[in-house]
C-alpha positions, 0 to 999 in steps of 0.5 A: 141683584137678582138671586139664583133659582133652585134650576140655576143652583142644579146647573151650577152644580153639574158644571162642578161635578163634570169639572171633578171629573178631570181636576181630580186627575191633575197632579196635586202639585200642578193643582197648587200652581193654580192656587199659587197664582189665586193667591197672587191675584188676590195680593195684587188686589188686597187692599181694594178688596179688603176695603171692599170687605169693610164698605160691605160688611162694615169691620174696620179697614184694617181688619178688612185688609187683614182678612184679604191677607188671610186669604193670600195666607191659606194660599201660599200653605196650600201650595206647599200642602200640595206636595205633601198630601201623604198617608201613611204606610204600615207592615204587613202580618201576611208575608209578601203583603205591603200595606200604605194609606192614601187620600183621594178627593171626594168630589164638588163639595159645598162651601156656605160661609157667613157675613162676618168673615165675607171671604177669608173662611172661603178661602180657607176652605177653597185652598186646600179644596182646590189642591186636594182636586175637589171643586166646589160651590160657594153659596156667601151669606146674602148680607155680603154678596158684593165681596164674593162676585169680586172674589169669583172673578179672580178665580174666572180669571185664574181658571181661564188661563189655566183652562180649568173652569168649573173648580171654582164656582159661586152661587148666590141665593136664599137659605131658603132655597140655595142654602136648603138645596145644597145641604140636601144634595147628594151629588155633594159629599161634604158641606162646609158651613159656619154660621150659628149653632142652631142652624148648624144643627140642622145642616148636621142632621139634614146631611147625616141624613144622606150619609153625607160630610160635615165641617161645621165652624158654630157659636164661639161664647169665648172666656178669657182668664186674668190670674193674679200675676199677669201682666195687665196691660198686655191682658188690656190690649187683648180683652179690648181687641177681642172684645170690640173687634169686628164689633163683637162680631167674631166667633172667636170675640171674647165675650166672657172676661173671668178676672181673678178676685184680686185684680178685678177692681183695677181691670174693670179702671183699666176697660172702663178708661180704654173703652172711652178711647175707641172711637167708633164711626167709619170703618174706612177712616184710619182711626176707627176702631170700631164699624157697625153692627149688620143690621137692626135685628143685632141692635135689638139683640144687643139691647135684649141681651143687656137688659137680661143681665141686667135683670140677673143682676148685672151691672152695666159699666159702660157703653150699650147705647145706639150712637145717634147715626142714621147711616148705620148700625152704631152701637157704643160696646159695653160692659156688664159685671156680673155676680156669677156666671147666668143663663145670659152670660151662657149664651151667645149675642153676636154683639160687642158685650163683654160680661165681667165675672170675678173668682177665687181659684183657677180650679173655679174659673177653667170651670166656669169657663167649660161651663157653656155649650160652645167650646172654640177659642179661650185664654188665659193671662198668667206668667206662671208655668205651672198655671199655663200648663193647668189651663192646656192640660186634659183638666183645663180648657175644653175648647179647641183652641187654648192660649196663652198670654194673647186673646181668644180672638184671631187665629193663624192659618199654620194652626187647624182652626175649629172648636169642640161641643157645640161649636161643632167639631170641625177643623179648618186651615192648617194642620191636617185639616186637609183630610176633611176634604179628601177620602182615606183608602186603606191598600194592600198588595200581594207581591208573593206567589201565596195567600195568606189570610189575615189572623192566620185564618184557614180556609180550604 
């Protein structure tokens, strides 16, 4: 496969731009039924695809299947979002004066999404893009190509029948000369990127630097909370998916477990025992619960990570291991009991490490859970109302999503998905998260014979 130059980046680019120039002016509901029917093409191809999702970026079948379904999801919103793309509208101080708000789209935007999710944070994005009347050009991680062409030929399908071409567009490249041509771009108002913090970072510097929009999905490092009186196996079932899921390699995996002093010791029998069970191997076979890393570089990150906590004083309960398998990057998932919670524990591996703290008040353990850089997903278990309500107040979690009673991991398209501090701020998916990708114009009409000035202001 031969990667795209910066000139073929520039033509892509200018076939968005001139596409804009009459999807803009199509009806938003009209946009929707194009949507509409991306979403039934990638229904009648889910479960190719999602094996395809699992074949190249290595998550189980089922959750490759899912995250198809993710897609076909954020479609089926986006076309009712379509009628309702609404602003608001307010009175006037000035007599004969009418004042509303609405949106209109900002143009070809960027969309640069990562290996994890090889398509579902595309589609999340593309959809209501699509039904706001932007275009955009789609730069997938390098790791995971072969899901995004697959992708794209049912959009060149969709918008051949619907003589739009131009709204959808992919281009495969290099961070280093792709990924860093369309953070620079003018001609595109907004870049929607997820990947790590620190390369966020400098999307979010390089593209404030020419005024222009953000969406940045970052680093996870998420806590669950287990309080005395919560129901235990439910907590069981899921610490273990969202600790093992996509082999660790989720945004939203659980990576830091906060268990109450009082219940530590049965929870750590409980992980240990249900750790032994997941088989790992894979990823098309039924019965796997847990694929390979994505390369060699997380291997001997995973190992790096292990052996520093390990130096502050972890202790490692099970797993950590390479799996003797030279088709792939097999690694048994671990966990480390930790003292307290370390610089380690404070970062983020992108890896199936769960680090187990213990502590003595839920006061101790919101702040300990609000105590690292990242602030997307968190949980807690508890079957008491006030302990819930502590945890979603303004004094509990800081994160921007909060549970209750399910893991920190998995999310549905109806919520706005995103996270605070530095996972960046953004908002994808439901919700009003379709203003990110469209302008507010504030409109006033003067329907009277006067003019008024506002603030009773004279003039003349």
């Amino acid at each position: 496969m031969t990667c795209a130059s910066e000139a073929t980046y520039n033509q892509v680019v200018d076939t968005a731009a001139a596409a804009f120039q009459n999807w803009r002016s199509i009806p938003a509901p009209q946009r929707g039924q194009v949507v509409r029917e991306l979403g039934e093409s990638l229904r009648a191809h889910r479960d190719v695809l999602g094996e395809l999702v699992s074949l190249e970026m290595g998550k189980i079948r089922a959750e490759g299947i899912g995250e198809v379904q993710e897609m076909i999801d954020i479609c089926e919103f986006a076309v009712g979002l379509s009628r309702q793309l609404c602003g608001s509208t307010m009175h006037s101080e000035r007599p004969g004066h009418r004042m509303y708000e609405q949106y209109h789209p900002l143009g070809a935007i960027g969309i640069i999404s990562a290996f994890n999710f090889p398509v579902a944070v595309w589609a999340w994005n593309a959809a209501l893009a699509a039904i706001c009347g932007d275009t955009m050009i789609w730069k997938p991680s390098p790791q995971t190509p072969l899901t995004a062409i697959a992708v794209q030929h049912l959009c060149n399908q969709v918008m051949e029948k619907h003589d739009c071409a131009g709204v959808f567009n992919l281009v495969i490249g290099e961070n280093e000369t792709v990924g860093q041509a369309m953070i620079k771009d003018k001609r595109l108002p907004l870049i929607s990127f997820t990947g790590s913090c620190d390369v966020g970072k400098h999307v979010a510097e390089t593209v404030g630097a020419r005024m222009g929009k953000t969406l940045l999905e970052l680093g996870g490092n998420n806590a669950l909370i287990v309080e005395p009186d919560a129901d235990l196996d439910l907590a069981t079932r899921a610490i273990v998916f969202g600790a093992v899921g996509t082999s660790g390699q989720r945004c939203t995996t659980t990576r830091r477990l906060l268990v109450h002093e009082s219940v530590i010791e049965e929870m750590t029998d409980r992980l240990v025992r249900a750790y032994e069970q997941v088989k790992i191997g894979d990823p098309l076979q039924s019965d796997t619960l847990m694929g390979p890393l994505a390369s060699e570089r997380s291997i001997d990150a995973m190992s790096e990570a292990i052996q520093r906590a390990t130096a502050e004083g972890g202790k490692l309960l099970c797993g950590g291991k390479r799996l003797p398998d030279p088709a792939g990057f097999f690694v048994e998932p671990s966990i480390i009991r930790m003292p307290s919670q370390t610089a380690q524990v404070s970062k983020e591996t992108f890896a199936p490490i769960l680090y187990m703290i213990p502590y003595s008040t839920l006061e101790q353990a919101i702040q300990i859970q609000n105590d690292v850089p990242q602030g997307l997903s968190s949980s807690i278990f508890t079957t008491n109302l006030l302990t819930a309500e502590t945890f979603l107040s303004a004094c509990g979690s800081d994160c921007g999503i909060a549970n209750v009673n399910i893991g920190t991991s998995g999310a549905e398209i109806g919520g706005a998905f995103g996270g605070e501090k530095d996972t960046g701020g953004g908002r994808e998916s439901g919700s009003d998260a379709w203003k990110t990708y469209m302008r507010r114009q504030t409109n006033t009409i003067n329907w009277s014979k006067e003019l008024p000035l506002a603030q009773g202001i004279q003039f003349g």
